[in-house]
N, CA, C and O atoms as a MOPAC input file, in Angstrom:
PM7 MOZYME 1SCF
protein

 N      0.82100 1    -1.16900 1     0.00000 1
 C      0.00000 1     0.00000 1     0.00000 1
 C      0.87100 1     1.24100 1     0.00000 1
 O      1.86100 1     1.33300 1     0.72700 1
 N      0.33700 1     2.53600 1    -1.13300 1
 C      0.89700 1     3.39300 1    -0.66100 1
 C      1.27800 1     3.77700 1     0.33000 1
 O      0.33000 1     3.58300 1     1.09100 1
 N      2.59400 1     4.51400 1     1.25600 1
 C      2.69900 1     4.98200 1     2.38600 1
 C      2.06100 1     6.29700 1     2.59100 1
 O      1.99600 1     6.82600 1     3.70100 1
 N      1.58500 1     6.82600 1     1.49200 1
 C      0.95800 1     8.39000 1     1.88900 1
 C     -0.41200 1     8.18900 1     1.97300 1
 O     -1.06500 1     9.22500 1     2.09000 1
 N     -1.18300 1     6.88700 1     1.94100 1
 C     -2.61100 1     6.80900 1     2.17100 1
 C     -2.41900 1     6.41900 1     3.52200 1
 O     -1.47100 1     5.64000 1     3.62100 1
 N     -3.04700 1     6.71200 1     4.73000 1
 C     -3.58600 1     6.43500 1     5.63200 1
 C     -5.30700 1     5.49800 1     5.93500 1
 O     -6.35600 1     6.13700 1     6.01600 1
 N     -5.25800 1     4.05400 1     6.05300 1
 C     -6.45400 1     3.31700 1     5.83700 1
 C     -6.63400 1     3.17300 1     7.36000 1
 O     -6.43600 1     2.07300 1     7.87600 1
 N     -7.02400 1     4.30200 1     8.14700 1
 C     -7.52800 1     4.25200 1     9.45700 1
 C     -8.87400 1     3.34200 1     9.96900 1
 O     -8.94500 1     3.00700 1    11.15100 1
 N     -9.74800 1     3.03200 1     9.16700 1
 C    -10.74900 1     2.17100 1     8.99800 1
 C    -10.89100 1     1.11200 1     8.01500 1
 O    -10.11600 1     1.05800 1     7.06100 1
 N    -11.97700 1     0.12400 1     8.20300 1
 C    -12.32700 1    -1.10200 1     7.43600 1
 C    -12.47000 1    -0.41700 1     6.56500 1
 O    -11.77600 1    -0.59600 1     5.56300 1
 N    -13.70100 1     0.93000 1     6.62200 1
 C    -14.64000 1     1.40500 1     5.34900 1
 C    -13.27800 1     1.75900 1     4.44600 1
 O    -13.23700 1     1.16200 1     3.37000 1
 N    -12.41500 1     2.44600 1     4.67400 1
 C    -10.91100 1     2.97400 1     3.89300 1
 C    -10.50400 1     2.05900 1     3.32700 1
 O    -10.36000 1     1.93600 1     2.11100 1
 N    -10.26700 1     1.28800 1     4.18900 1
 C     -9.83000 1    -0.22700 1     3.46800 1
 C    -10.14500 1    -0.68500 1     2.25700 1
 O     -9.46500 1    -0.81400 1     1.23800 1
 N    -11.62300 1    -0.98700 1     2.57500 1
 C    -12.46100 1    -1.43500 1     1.53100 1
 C    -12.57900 1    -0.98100 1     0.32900 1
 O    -12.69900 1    -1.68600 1    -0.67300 1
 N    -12.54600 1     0.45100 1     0.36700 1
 C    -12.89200 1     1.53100 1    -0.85300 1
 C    -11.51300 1     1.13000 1    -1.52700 1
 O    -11.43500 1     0.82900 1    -2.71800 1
 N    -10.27400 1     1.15600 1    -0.53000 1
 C     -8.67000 1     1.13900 1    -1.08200 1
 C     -8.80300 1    -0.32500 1    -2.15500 1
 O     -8.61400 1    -0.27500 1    -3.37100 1
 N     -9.06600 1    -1.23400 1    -1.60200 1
 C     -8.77600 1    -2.54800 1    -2.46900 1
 C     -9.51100 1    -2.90900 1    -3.56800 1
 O     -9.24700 1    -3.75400 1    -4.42300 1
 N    -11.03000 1    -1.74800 1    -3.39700 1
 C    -12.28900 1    -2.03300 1    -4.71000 1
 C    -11.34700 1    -1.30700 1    -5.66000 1
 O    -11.11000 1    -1.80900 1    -6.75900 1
 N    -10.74600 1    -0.04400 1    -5.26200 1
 C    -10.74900 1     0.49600 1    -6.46600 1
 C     -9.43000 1    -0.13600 1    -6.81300 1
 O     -9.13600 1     0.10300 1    -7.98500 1
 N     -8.39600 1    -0.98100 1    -6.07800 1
 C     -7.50800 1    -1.44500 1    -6.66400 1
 C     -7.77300 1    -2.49800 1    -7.82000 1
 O     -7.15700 1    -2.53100 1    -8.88500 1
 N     -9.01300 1    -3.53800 1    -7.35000 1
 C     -9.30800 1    -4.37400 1    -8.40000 1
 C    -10.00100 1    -3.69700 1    -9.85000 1
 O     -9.85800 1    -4.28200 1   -10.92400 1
 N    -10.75600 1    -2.41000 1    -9.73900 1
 C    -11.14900 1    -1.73800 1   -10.65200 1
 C    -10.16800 1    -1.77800 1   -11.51000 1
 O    -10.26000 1    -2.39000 1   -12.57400 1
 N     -8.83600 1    -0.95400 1   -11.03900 1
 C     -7.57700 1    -0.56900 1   -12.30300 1
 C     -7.62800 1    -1.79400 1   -12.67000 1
 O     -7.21300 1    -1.74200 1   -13.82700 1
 N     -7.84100 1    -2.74300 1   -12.46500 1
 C     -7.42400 1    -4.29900 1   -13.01300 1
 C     -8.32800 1    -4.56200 1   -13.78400 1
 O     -7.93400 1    -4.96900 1   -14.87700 1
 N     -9.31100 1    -4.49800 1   -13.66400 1
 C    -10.71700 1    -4.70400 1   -13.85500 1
 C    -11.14800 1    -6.43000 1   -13.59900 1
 O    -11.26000 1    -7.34600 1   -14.41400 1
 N    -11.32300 1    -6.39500 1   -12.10400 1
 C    -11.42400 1    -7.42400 1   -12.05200 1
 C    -12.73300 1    -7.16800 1   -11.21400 1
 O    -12.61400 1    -6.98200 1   -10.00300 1
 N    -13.94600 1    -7.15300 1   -11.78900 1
 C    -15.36100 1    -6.56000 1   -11.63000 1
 C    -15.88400 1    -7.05900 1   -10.71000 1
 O    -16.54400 1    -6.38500 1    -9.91900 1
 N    -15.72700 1    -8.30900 1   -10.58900 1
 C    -16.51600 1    -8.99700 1    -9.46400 1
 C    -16.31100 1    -9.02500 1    -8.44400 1
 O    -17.19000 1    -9.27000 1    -7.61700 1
 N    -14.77900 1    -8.72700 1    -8.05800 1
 C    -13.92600 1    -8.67600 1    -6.61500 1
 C    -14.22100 1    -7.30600 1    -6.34300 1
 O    -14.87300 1    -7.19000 1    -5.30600 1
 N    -13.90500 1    -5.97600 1    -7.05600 1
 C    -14.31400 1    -4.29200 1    -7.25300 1
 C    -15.98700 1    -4.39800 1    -6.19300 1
 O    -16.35500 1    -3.75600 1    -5.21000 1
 N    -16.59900 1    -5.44000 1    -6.93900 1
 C    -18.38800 1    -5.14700 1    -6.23500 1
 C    -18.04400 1    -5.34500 1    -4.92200 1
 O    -17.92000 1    -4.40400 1    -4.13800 1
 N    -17.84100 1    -6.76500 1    -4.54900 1
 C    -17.51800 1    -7.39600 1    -3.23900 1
 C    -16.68200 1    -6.42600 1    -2.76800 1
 O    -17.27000 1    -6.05200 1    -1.75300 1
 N    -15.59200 1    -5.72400 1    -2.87000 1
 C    -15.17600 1    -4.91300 1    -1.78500 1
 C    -16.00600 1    -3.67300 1    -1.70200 1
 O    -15.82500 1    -2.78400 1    -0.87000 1
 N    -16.83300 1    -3.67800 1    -2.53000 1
 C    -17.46200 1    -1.74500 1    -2.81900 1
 C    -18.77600 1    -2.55900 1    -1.75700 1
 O    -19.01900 1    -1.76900 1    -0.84400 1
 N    -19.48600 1    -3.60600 1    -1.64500 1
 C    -20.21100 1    -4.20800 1    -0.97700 1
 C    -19.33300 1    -3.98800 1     0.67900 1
 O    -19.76800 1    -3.15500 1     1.47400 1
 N    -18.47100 1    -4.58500 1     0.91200 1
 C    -18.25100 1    -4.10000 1     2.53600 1
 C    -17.79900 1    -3.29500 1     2.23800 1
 O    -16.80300 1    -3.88800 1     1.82500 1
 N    -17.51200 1    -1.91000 1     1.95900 1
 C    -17.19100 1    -0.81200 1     2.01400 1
 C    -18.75800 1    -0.05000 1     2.66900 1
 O    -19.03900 1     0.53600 1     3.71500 1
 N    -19.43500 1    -0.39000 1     1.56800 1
 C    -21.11900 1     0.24600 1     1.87400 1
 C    -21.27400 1    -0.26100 1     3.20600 1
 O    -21.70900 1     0.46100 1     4.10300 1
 N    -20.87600 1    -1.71400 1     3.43600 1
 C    -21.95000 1    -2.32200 1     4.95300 1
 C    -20.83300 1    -1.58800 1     6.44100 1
 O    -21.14700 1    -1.13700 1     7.54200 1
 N    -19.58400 1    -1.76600 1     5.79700 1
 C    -18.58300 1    -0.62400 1     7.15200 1
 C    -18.72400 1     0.44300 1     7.65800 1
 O    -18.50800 1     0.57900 1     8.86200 1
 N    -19.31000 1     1.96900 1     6.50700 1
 C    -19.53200 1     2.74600 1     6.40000 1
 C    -20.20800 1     3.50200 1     7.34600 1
 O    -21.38200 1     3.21900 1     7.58500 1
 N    -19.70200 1     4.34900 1     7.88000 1
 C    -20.42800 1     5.43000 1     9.28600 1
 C    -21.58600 1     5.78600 1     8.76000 1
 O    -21.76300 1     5.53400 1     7.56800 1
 N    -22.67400 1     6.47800 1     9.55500 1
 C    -23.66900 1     6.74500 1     8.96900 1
 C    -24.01600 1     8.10000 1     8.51600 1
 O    -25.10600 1     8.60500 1     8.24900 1
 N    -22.65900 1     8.62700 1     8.49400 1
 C    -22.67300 1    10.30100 1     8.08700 1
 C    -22.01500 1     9.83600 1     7.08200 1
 O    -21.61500 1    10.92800 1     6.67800 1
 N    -21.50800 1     8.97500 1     6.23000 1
 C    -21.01700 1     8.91900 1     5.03400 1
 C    -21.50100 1     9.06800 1     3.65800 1
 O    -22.66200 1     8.65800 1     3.66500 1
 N    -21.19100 1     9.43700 1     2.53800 1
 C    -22.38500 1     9.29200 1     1.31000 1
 C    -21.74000 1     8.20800 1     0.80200 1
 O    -20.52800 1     8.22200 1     0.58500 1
 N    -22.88000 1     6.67500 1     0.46100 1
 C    -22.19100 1     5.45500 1    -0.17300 1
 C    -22.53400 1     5.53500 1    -1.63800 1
 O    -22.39600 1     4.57600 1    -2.39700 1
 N    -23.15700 1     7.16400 1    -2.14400 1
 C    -23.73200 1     6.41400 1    -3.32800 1
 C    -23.09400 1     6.42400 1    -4.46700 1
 O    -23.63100 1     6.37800 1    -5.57300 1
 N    -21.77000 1     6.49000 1    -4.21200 1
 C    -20.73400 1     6.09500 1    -5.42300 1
 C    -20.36900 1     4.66300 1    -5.53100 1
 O    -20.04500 1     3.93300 1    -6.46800 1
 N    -20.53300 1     4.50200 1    -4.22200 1
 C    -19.75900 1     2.76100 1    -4.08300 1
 C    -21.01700 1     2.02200 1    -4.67500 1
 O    -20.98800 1     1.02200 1    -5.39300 1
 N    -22.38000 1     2.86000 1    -4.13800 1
 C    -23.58100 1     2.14500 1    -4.24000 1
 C    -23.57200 1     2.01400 1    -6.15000 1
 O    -23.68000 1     0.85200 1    -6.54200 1
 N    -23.48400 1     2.81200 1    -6.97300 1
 C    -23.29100 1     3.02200 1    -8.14000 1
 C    -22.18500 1     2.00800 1    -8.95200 1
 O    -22.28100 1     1.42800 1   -10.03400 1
 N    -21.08800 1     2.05900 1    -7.93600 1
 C    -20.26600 1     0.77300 1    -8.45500 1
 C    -20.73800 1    -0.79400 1    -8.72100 1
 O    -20.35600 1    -1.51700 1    -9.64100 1
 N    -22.05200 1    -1.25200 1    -7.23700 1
 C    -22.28400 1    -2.33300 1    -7.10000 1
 C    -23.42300 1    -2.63700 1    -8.47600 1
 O    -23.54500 1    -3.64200 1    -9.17600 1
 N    -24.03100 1    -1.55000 1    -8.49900 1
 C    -25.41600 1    -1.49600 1    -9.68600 1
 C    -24.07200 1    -1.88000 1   -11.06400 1
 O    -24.10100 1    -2.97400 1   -11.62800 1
 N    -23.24000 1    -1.05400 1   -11.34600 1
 C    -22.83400 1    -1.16800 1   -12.68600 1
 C    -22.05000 1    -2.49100 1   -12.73200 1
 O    -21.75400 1    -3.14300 1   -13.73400 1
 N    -21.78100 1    -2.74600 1   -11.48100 1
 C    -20.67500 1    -3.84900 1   -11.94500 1
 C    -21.26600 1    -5.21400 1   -12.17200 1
 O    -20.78000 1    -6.10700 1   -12.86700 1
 N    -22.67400 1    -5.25400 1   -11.30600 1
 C    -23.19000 1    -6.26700 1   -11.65100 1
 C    -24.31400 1    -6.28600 1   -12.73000 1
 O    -25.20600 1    -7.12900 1   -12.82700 1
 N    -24.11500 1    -5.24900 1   -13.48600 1
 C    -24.93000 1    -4.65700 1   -14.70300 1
 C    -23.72300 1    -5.43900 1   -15.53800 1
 O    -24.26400 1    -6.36300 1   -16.14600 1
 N    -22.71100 1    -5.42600 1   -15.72300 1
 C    -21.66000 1    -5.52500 1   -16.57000 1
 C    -21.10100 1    -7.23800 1   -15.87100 1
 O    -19.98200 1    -7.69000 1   -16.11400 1
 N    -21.69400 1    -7.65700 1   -15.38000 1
 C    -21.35600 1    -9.14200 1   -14.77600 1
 C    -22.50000 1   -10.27900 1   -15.51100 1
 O    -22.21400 1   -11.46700 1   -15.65500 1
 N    -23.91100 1    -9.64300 1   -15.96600 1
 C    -24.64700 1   -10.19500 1   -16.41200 1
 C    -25.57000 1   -10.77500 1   -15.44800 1
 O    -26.22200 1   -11.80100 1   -15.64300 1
 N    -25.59400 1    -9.82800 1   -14.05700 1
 C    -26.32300 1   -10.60000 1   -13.19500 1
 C    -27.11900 1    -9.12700 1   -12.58700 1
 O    -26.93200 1    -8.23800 1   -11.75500 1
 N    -28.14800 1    -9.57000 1   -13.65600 1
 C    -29.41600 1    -8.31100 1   -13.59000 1
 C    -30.15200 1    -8.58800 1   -11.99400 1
 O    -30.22200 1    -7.80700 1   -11.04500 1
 N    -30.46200 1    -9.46100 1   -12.07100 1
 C    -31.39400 1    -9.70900 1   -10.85300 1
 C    -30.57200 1    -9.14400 1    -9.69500 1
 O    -31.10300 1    -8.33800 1    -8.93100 1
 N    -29.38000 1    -9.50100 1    -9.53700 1
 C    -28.89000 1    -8.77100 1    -8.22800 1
 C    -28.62200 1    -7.29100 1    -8.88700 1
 O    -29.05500 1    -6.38400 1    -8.17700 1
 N    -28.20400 1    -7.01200 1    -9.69700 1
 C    -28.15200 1    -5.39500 1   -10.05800 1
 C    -29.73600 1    -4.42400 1    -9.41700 1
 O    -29.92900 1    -3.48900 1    -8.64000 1
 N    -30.55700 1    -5.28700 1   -10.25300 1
 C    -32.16500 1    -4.28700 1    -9.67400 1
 C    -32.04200 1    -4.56100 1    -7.99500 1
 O    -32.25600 1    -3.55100 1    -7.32400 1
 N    -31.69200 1    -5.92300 1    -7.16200 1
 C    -32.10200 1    -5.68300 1    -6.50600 1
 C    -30.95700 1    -4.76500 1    -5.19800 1
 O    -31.32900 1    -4.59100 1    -4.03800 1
 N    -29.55300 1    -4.28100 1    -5.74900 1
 C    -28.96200 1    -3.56000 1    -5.33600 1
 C    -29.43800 1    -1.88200 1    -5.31500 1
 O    -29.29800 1    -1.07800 1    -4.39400 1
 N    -30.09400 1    -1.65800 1    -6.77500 1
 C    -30.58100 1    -0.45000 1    -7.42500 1
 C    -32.00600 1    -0.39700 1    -5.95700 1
 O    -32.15900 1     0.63500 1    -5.30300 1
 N    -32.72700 1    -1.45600 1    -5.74100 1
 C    -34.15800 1    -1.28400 1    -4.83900 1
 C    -33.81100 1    -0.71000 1    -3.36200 1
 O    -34.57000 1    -0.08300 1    -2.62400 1
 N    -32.15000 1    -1.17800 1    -3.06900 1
 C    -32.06500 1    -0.43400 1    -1.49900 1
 C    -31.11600 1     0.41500 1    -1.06100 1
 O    -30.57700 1     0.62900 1     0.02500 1
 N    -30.98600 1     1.10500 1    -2.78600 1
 C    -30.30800 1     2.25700 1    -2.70700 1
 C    -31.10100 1     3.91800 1    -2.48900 1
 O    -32.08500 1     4.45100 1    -3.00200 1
 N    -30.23100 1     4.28500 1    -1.60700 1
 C    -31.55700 1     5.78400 1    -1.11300 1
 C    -31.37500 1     6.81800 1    -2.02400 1
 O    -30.28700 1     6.96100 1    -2.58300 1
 N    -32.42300 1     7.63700 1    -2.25900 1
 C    -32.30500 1     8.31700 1    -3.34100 1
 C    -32.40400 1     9.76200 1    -2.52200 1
 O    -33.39200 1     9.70100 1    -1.79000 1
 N    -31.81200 1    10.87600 1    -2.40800 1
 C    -32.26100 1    12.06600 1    -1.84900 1
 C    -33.85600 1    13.15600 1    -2.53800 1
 O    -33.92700 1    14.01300 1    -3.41900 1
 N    -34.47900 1    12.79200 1    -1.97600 1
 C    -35.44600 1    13.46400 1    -2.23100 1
 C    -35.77700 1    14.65900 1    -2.24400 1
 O    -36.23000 1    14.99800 1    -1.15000 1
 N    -35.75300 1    15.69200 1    -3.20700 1
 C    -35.92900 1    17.20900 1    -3.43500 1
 C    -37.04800 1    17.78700 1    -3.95300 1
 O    -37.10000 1    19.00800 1    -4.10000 1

């Protein structure tokens, strides 16, 4: 790991190793860590990038059914 990142938490962690498998593109491992990244996550955090990762990646995995049902318990801000 870089020495100038500081991974003080799981949630850090998590985000650190999804997006490592991303550069790789190794899609399915990217979800699974962007998945405990979301479930680690404080509750003042915004997940809905990671949440966006899990929808596309399993959009691009061919596994619709878990994509919608990732997309169903994602929060939407209401304006």
């Amino acid at each position: 790991m870089p020495s100038s990142e500081t991974l003080d938490s799981a949630h850090a962690f998590y985000i650190h190793v999804s997006e490592m498998f991303r550069k790789h593109s190794l899609v399915y491992y990217e979800v699974l860590f962007a998945q405990l990244a979301i479930s680690s996550a404080p509750p003042d955090v915004d997940t809905s990038s990671l949440q966006s990762t899990v929808i596309k990646g399993y959009t691009d995995l061919g596994r619709y059914d878990d994509a919608y049902a990732a997309f169903l318990v994602t929060p939407f801000n209401e304006q």
